[in-house]
N, C-alpha and C positions, 0 to 999 in steps of 0.2 A: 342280565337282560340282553347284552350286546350279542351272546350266542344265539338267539333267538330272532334276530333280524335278517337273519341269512344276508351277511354284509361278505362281501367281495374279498378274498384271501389276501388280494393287496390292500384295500382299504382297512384290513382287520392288521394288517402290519404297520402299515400308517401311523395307526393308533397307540398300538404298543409302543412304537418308536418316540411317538412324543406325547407319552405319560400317561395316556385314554385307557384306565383300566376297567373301573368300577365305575358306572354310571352313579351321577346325584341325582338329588332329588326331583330337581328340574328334569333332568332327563328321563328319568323314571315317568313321572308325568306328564311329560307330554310329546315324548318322542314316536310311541304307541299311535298317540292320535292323530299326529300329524301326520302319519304311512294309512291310517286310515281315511285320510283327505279333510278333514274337520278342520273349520276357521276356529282359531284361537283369542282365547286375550288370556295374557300370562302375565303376573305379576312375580318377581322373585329376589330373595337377596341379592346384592352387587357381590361377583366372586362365584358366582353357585355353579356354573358353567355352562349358561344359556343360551352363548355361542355356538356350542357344540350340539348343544340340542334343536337349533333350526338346522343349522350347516349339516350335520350329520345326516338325516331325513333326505336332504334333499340329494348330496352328489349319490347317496345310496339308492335312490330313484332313479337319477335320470343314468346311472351304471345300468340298472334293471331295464330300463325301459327306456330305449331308443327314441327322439323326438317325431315326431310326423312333422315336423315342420324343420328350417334350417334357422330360427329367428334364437333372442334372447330368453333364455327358460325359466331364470329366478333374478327377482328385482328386491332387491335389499336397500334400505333407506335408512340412513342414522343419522344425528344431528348434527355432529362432529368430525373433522379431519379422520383426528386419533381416531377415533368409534371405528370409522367406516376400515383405516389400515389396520385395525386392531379383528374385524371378521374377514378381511381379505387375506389376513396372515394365515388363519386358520381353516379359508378356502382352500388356500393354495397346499396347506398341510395334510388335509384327507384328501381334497378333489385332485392334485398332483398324482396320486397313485394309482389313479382308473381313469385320467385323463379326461376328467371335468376342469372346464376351464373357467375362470376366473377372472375380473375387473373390476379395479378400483376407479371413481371417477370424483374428484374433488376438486375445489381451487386451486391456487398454487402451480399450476400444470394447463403446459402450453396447450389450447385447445387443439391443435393441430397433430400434437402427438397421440393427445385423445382420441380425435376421429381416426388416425391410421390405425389405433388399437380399436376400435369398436369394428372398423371393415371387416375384421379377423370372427366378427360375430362369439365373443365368449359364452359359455352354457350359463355365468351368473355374472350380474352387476351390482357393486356394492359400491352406492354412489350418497353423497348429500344433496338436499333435494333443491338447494339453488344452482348447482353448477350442470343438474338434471335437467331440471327446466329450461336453463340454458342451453343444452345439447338438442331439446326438443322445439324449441322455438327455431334454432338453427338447419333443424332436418338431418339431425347427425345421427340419429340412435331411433331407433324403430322398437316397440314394445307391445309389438297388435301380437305376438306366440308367447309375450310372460304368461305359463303357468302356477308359479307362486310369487305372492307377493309377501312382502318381510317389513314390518315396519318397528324398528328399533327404539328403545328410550322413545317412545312416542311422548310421555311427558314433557322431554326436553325439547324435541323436536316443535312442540306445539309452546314452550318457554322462551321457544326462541323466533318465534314468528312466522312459525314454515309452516301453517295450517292449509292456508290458501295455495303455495307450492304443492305439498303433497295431494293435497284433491285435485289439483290440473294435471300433474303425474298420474295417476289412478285412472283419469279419464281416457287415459293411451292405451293401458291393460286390459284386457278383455272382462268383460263381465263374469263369465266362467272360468274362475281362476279359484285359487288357494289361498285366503290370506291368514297373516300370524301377524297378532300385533302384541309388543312386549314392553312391557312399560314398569318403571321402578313402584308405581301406585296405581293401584284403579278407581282410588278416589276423587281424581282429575276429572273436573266436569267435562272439560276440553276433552279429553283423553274416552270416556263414553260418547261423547256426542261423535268421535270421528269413528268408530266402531259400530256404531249405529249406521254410521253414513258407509260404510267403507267395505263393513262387514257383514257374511250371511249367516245368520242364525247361531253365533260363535259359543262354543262352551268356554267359561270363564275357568281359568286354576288359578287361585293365589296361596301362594307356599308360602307367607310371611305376611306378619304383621305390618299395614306399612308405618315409616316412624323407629324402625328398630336396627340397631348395631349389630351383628350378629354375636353372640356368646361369648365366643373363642375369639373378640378383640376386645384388649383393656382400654378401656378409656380413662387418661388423667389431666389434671392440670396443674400448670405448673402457677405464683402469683410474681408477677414481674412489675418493674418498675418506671423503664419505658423502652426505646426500644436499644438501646445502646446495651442495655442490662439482658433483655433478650437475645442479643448475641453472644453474649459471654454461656448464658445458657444453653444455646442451640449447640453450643462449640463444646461445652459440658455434656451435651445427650451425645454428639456424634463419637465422643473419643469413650464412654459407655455402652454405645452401641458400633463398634468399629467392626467387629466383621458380617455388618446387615446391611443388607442394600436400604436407603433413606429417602423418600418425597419430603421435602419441605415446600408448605404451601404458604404464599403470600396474598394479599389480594390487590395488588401493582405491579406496574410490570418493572417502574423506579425501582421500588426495594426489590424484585426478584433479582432485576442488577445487577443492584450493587451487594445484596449477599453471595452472589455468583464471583463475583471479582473479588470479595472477599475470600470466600472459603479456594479458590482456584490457587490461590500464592501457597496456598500449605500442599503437604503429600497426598491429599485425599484427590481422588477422580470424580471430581463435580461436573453435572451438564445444566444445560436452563433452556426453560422451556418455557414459552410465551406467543401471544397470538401475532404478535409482530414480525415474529422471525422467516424466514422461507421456507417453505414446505421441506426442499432440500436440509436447510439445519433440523428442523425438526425432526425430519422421518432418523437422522441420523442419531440424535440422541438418546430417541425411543430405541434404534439399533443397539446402541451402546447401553443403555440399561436392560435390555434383555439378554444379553451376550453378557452379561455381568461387568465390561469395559468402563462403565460406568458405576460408581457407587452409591453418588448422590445426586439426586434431582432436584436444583430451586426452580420449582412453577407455580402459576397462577392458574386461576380455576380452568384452565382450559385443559389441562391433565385431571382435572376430577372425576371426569365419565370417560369409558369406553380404553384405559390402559390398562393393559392386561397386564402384570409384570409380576410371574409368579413367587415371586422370593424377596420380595417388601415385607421387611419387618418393623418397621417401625414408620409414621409417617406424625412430620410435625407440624402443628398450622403457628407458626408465626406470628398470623393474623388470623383471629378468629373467621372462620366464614360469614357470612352475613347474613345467612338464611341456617334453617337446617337440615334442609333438604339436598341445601352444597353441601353442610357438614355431613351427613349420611355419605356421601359420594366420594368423597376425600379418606374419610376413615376407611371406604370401601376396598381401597388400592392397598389396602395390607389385609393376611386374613385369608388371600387367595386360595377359595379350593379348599375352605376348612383347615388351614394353614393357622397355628395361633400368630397375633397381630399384636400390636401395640399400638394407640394412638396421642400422642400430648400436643395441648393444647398450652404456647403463652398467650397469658391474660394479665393486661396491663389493668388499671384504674377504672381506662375510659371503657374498656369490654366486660366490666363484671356483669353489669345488666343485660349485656348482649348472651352471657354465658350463661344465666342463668335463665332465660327464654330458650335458647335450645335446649338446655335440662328437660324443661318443661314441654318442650313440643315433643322430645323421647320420652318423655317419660322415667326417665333416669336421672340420678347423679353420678357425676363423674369423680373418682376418687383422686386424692389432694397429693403431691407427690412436690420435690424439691430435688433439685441436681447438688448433686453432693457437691458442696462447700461456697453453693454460690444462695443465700437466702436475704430476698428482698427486702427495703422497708418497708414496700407496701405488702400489710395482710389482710388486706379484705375490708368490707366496709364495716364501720361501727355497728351498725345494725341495720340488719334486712327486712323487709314485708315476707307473707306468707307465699309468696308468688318466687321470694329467693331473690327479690330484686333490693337495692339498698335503699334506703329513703334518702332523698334528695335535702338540699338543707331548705327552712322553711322560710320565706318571705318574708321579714317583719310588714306588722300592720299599719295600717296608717291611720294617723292622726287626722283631729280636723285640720291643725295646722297645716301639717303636711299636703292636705288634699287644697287648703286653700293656695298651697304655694305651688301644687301640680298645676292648678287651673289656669292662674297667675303667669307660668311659664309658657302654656300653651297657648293662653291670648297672644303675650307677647312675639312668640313664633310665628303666629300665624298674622302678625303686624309685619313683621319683617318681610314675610311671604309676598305678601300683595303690597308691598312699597307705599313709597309718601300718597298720600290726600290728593287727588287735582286740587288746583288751587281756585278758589271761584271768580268768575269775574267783576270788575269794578260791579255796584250799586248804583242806578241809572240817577241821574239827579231829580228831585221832586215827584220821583215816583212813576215820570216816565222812562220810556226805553228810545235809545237814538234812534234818529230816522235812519234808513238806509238808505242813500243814494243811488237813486238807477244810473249802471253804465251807459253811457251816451257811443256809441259807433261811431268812430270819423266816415 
C-alpha cells in the first residue's frame, strides 16, 4: 500500500530506516481515508501502529501541498506526557526528512522556552490539553490555520478530566478542518458524545474487539503470598527472562521505590518511572529503554498508555491493576507490532477476586504458571462462586440472646453519648414556687 501513496523519496527512506515496511491493519484502514479528507473515529489494538497512521497522512500532505497560510497546520492532543513524546518521536522520524516540523508542548517545561519554540511556528503540535490551554489563555500559540485536528486515547483523555479543556481548544480551530479521533473503545459514552460534538459526519473503523489482549500475548499468573514473597518472584522471572527488556508495574509510587533501590544494587540496568519525577528524569529513562541502556523499568500506571518501546518482552504487574481497562494498557507495552509478548501477573490473597473480575471483563482466563523453585502457601481460595470469585466466610447468626445483648450495648452507648441527667431543682415547699424578688436600683 505505502507504493501507492506517491510518498516522497526521502520520507519513503525515512521509513525504511526505522522499520516502516509493511503497513498494519490500522494503516490499511484508515490511512486511504484520511488523504481522502474524512473525519474518523478509530478504535484499534494498543501496539497496532496507529501513530504512524495519523503521523504518516499528514507530514505526506503538507510535503505535497504547500500551506496558504504561515500558521500551525496539525494539532495533536493526547492525555499524557509519555503519549504526547511517544507521537513527537515519530514526527520528528518521518517529518525530519521533508522538513515538516514538529512540537511538543507539556508540563514539566519552562513556559518561556515554550513560547520561544512556538515563535519558530512548527508545521504540527503535539501538545496535552491542560498545558494547551494554558498557552491559549496566555496568547502564546495561535490555531485559527490548524487544518487537522488529532485527538488521541480520547478515552483516557476524557478519564482524566480534560473533556471541558479540549472543547475550549477546538473552539480556536477553525470549523473547516480535518478531525481524527482514536480512542482504545468506542463504547465510551463520553467518547461518542465528544465526536458528536467535535466531529463531521465521521466514518467509524473498529479493528478490535474492545476488552481483548491481542493473541500473540500470554497471559499468566503467578499465586503469591505477600509481598516480600513477590520479590523473590519477580527476581525468579527477571534472571528467566534476562536478555528481555522488562516493565514492571506497581500501583505506588512507595513500592515502585523501593523495588527500584532494590533491584539497582544488582548487575541489571533498572530505571523508574513515576509521576513525581521531572520531566527531565523521565524523558531520560524512556531514552534509556529505547536505546536498550536500560533493561528494566519499575512504573506506575503512568507508563501504561502511550510507551512505545518495541522490544518488551515480558511485562510484570506486581500489583494487579485496579481496573481492566489499565490491565488491557499494561499488557499492551509487550507484543509491539505483533511482536509475541508475555504478561504475569502476582496475585496475593487480598487480589484473587480482583483477578478474577478482570477475567471476566475479558473475557478470558489467564493460565496458572509458578517461577521455578519458588511455590507459595497460598493456592487459591477453597472454593469459588461462578463469577470466579471466592466465597467470603459467612457471619454467624444471631440469637435472641445475642440481639438482646446487641440492643443492651447500644442503649448503654448511646448513655455515655449524651452524659449525666441535669439534675432537677429543689421541690417548691407546700406546693408553691418562691417568689422572686424584684431588683431595686440604687
Amino acid at each position: 500500500m505505502f507504493n501507492e501513496l506517491e510518498i516522497a523519496p526521502p520520507l519513503s527512506r525515512a521509513m525504511t530506516k526505522h522499520g516502516i515496511h509493511e503497513p498494519t491493519d490500522v494503516q490499511i484502514a484508515t490511512i486511504p481515508k484520511i488523504m481522502d479528507g474524512k473525519d474518523l473515529m478509530v478504535s484499534a489494538e494498543t501496539g497496532s501502529g496507529k501513530t504512524v497512521a495519523f503521523v504518516l497522512p499528514l507530514v505526506s500532505a503538507f510535503n505535497h501541498t504547500p500551506s496558504p497560510h504561515t500558521g500551525i497546520r496539525a494539532l495533536i492532543l493526547g492525555p499524557t506526557r509519555e503519549l504526547v513524546r511517544q507521537i513527537q518521536h515519530v514526527c520528528e522520524q518521518l517529518g525530519g526528512a521533508i522538513n515538516v516540523t514538529s512540537l511538543s508542548i507539556t508540563g514539566g517545561v519552562a513556559f518561556k522556552e515554550q513560547e520561544a519554540a512556538l515563535r519558530k511556528t512548527p508545521d504540527i503540535v503535539i501538545a496535552t490539553p491542560g498545558r494547551l490551554k494554558e498557552h491559549l489563555e496566555r496568547g502564546s500559540i495561535d490555531l485559527s490555520d490548524v487544518e487537522y485536528l488529532v485527538l488521541d486515547e480520547a478515552d483516557r483523555m476524557l478519564d482524566m478530566g480534560f473533556r471541558e479543556d479540549v472543547v475550549a481548544i477546538t473552539e480556536h480551530c477553525p470549523a473547516e478542518r480535518q478531525s481524527l479521533l482514536f480512542s482504545a473503545t468506542l463504547d465510551h459514552k463520553g467518547v461518542l458524545a465528544m465526536a458528536r460534538q467535535l466531529l463531521r459526519d465521521p466514518e467509524t473503523i473498529a479493528l478490535h474487539e474492545s476488552r481483548r489482549v491481542p493473541s500473540h500475548i500470554v497471559q499468566q499468573y503467578a499465586l503469591s503470598d505477600d509481598d516480600a514473597f513477590k520479590e523473590k518472584q519477580l527476581l525468579g522471572l527477571l534472571d528467566v527472562a534476562a536478555d528481555e527488556q522488562i516493565i514492571v508495574f506497581t500501583n505506588t509510587i512507595v513500592k515502585a521505590e523501593r523495588l527500584h533501590s532494590k533491584l539497582r544494587n544488582g548487575t541489571r540496568r533498572c530505571g523508574l518511572l513515576h509521576g513525581d519525577l521531572t520531566q527531565e528524569a523521565r524523558n531520560a529513562v524512556v531514552s534509556g529503554m529505547r536505546d536498550r541502556r536500560v533493561q528494566i523499568l519499575i512504573t506506575t500506571d503512568v507508563a501504561a498508555r502511550g510507551l512505545d518501546i518495541p522490544n518488551v518482552g515480558l511485562v510484570v504487574n506486581f500489583d494487579l491493576a485496579r481496573k481492566g481497562d489499565e490491565y488491557l494498557h499494561r499488557v499492551g507495552r509487550t507484543g509491539r507490532a505483533g511482536a509475541p509478548g508475555r504478561a504475569v501477573s502476582l496475585i496475593a490473597p487480598n487480589e484473587w477476586n480482583l483477578l478474577a473480575r478482570i477475567q471476566r471483563y475479558l473475557s478470558t482466563a489467564f493460565a496458572r504458571t509458578e517461577v521455578p523453585g519458588l511455590k507459595s502457601s497460598y493456592q487459591g481460595p477453597a472454593k469459588v462462586k461462578s463469577s470466579g470469585k471466592a466465597y467470603g466466610k459467612k457471619k454467624p447468626k444471631e440469637t435472641k440472646t445475642s440481639k438482646a445483648a446487641k440492643a443492651k450495648a447500644e442503649k448503654d452507648k448511646a448513655k455515655k453519648k449524651s452524659g449525666p441527667r441535669p439534675s432537677r431543682p429543689p421541690a417548691p415547699r407546700d406546693g408553691f414556687a418562691p417568689l422572686k424578688r424584684k431588683k431595686v436600683e440604687d
